[in-house]
N, C-alpha and C positions, 0 to 999 in steps of 0.2 A: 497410478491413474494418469492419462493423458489429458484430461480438462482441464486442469491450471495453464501447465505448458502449453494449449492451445491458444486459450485465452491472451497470455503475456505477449506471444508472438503478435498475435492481432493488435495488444493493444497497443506495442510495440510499432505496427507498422501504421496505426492512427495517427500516434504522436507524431512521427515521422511526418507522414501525408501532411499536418497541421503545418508543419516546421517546427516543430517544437525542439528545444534543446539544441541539436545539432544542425538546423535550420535559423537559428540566434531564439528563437523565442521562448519564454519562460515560465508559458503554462499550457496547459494541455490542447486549447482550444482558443483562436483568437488573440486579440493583446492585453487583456485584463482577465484575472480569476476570477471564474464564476461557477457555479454549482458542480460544474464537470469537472473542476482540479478538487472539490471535494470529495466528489462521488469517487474519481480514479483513486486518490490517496488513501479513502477508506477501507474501498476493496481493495488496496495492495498489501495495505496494511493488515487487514484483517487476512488474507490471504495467507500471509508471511507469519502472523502470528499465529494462525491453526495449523499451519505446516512446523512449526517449529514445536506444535505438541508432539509431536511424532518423531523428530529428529531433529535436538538443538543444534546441529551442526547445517540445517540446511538453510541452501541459500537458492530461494527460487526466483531470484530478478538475478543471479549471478551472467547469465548471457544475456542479459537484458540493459546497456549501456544508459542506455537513452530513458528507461522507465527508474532505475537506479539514480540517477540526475536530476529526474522529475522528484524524486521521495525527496532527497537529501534538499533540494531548493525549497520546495514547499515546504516543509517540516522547518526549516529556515528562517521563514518569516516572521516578524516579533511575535506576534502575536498567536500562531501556530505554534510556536517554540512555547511561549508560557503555558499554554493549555497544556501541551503533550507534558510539557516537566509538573505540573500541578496534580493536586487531589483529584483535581474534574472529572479527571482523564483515568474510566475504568481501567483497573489493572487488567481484567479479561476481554479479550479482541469482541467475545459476543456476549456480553453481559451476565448477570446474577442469573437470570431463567435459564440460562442455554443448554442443552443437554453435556455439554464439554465446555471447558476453558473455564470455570465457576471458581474453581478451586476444591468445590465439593465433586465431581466428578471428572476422573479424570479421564484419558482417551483410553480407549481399549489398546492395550499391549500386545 
């Protein structure tokens, strides 16, 4: 499917456009985090962990410098870092209902 890989480039050239990362700045939008380094991390995250139903070996922010930067800093932050290492934090990217990632259904093979 070409929609992930479309998506990542755009989001890719957001960051950019913002400065982000490789413009000095350290979150997606502006100079303090706000719902939009949430929102980005979720969908990267979530992105990266229904792709890896399919193929553990994949790495879909691998050409993506600058969004790969964005995960690993946010993810970073104390208190980002306690939730994701905690119970809180579902083990599946889209929850207990979701038709995949449950545990009780897996992806189609």
């Amino acid at each position: 499917d070409t929609t992930l890989p479309a998506w990542l480039v755009r989001l890719s050239r957001a960051l950019s456009a913002n400065g982000g990362f490789f413009g000095g700045a350290s979150v997606f939008v502006g100079d303090a985090v706000t719902v939009a380094d949430y929102a980005l991390y979720d969908a990267l995250d979530v992105a990266t962990r229904f792709v890896r139903l399919y193929d553990n070996n994949a790495t879909p922010l691998l050409d993506h410098a600058a969004l790969r930067a964005f995960m690993t800093s946010f993810a970073a932050r104390p208190r980002i870092a306690a939730y994701l290492a905690s119970d809180r934090r579902p083990p599946h990217a889209n929850g207990a209902t979701a038709q995949f990632d449950n545990g009780k259904n897996p992806p189609p093979q």
